[in-house]
C-alpha positions as CSV (number, residue, x, y, z in Angstrom):
1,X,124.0,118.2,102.1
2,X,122.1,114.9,102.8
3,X,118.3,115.3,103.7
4,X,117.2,112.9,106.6
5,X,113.7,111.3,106.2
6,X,111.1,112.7,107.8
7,X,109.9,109.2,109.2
8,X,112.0,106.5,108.7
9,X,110.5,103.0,108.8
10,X,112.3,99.3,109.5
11,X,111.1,97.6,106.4
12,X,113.0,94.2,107.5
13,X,110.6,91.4,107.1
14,X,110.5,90.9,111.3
15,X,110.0,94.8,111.8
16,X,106.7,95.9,113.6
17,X,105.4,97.5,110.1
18,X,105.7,94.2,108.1
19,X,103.6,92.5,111.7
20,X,101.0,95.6,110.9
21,X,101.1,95.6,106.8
22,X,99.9,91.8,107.1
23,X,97.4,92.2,109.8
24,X,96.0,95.1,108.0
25,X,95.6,92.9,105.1
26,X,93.0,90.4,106.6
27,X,91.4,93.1,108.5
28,X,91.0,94.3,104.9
29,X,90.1,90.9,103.6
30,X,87.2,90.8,106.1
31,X,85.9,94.5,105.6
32,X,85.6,94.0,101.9
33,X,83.8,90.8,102.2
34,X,81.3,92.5,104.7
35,X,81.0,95.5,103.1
36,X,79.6,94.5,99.5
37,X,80.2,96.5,97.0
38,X,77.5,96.6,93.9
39,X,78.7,95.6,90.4
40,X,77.6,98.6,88.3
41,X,75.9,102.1,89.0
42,X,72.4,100.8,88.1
43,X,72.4,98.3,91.5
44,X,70.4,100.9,93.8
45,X,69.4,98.2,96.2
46,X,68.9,99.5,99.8
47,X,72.4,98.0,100.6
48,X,73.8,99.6,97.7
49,X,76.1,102.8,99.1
50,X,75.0,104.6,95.6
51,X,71.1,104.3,95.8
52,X,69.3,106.6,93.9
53,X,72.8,108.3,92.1
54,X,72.4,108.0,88.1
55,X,74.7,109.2,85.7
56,X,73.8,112.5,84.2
57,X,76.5,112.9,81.6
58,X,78.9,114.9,83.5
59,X,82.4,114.8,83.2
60,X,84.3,113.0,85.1
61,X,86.8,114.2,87.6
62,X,90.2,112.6,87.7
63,X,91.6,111.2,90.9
64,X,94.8,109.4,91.2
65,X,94.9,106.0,94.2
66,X,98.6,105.5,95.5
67,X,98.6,102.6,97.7
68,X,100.7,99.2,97.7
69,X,97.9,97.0,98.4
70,X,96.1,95.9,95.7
71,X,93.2,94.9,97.4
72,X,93.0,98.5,98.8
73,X,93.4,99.9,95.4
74,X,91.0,97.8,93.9
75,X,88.3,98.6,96.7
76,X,88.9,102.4,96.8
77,X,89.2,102.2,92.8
78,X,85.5,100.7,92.4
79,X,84.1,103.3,95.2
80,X,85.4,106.0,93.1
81,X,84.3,104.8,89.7
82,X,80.7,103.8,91.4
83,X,80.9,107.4,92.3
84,X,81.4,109.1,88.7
85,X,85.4,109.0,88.8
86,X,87.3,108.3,86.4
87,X,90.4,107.0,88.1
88,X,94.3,105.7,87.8
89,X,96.2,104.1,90.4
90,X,100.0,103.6,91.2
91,X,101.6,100.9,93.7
92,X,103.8,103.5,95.1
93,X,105.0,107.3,94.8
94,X,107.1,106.9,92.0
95,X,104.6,105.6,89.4
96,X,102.3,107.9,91.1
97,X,104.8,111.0,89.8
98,X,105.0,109.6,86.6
99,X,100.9,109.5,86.4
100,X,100.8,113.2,87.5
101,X,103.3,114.5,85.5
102,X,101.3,112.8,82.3
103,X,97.9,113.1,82.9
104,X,95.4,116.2,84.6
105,X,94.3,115.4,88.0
106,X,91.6,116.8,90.1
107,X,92.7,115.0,93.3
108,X,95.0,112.6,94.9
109,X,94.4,109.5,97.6
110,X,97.4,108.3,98.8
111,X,98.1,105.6,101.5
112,X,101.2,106.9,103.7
113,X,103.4,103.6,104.3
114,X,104.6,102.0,100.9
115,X,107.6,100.9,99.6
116,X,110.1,102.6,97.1
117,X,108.8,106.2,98.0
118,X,106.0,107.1,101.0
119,X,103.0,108.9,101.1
120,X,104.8,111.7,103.3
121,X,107.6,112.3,100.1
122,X,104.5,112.1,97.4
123,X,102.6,114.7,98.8
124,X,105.4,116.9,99.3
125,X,106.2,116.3,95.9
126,X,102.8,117.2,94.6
127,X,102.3,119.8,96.5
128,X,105.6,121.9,95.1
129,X,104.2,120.9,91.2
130,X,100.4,121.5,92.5
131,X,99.6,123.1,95.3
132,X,96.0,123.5,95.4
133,X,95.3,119.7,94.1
134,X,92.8,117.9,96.9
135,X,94.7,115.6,98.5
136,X,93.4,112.5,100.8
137,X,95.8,110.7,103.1
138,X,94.8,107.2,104.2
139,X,96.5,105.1,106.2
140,X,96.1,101.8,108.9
141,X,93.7,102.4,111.1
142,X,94.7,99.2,113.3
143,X,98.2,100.6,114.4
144,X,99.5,103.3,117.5
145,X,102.2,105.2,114.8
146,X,99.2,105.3,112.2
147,X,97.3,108.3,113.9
148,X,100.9,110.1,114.0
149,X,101.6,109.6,110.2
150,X,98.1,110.7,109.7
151,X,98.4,114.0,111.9
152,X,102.5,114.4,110.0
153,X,100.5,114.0,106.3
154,X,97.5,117.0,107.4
155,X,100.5,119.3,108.9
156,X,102.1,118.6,105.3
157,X,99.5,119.6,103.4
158,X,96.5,116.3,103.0
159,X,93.4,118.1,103.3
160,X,91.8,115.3,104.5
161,X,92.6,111.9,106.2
162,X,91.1,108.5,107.0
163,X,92.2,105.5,108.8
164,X,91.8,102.1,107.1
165,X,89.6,100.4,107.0
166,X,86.8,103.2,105.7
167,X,83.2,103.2,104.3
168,X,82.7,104.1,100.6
169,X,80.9,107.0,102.3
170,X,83.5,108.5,104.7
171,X,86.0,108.1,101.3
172,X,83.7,110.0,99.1
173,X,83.1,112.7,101.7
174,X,86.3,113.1,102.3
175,X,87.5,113.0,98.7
176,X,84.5,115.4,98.2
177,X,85.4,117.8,101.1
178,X,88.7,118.4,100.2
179,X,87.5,119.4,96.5
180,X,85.4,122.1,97.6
């Protein structure tokens, strides 16, 4: 018996997503660029979204970033380390299974609309090997079907969700809220 998608997306290069996946990228482009982001913990400048954190030897947690945009990854992977993360990332859902399977996670961002396998399939996946795993769905916040993904991904078990672009603050309270 075939299985049917839950959402199935036109990923031809004149589709509506492709229109959204490159607006989403300058809107990105623009957020990172006014939204700086210090170069190491120690930059507690009154800008600086870690003022007054130090490191106190701890160890790290593990979180895994799924998303096909690198400039995404990159952004959401210096928040995290910033934060006292020690973090992997995967372009998609399938090099995301093959980090979970190898390594021990304490919790999972994914983006929802990638190629190769989706954000939807990934933490279904995860869920059946993990279930109790915090897991943060994020997704464009500039599109009408993003709020619908996002609503689809906390009905399928994300215990929290964010709409690009975010802070560093609203990630690491969400990443934090869903660990508790």
């Amino acid at each position: 018996m075939a299985t049917t998608p839950l959402i199935e997306i036109n990923k031809s290069p004149a589709s509506p997503r492709a229109k959204i996946a490159i607006a989403d990228k300058f809107r990105w482009k623009e957020f990172i660029r006014n939204n700086r982001m210090p170069d190491s913990p120690d930059d507690t400048s009154a800008t600086s979204p870690f003022a007054g954190q130090t490191g106190d030897g701890a160890v790290q947690k593990h979180i895994l970033v799924i998303d096909d945009d690198d400039m995404v990854c990159s952004f959401v992977r210096k928040a995290l380390e910033m934060s006292g993360y020690a973090v992997s990332v995967a372009s998609n859902g399938y090099e995301a299974m093959v980090i979970f399977r190898k390594s021990k996670l304490d919790g999972v961002i994914t983006d929802l609309l990638m190629p190769e396998r989706d954000g939807i399939e990934t933490i279904l996946e995860i869920r059946r090997h993990a279930p109790d795993i915090p897991i943060v769905a994020i997704s464009g916040g500039f599109n009408s079907m993003s709020s619908v993904y996002l609503k689809t991904a906390e009905h399928l078990g994300a215990d929290a969700v964010l709409s690009k672009p975010f802070s560093v603050e609203q990630l690491i309270t969400a990443l934090e809220s869903s660990m508790k």
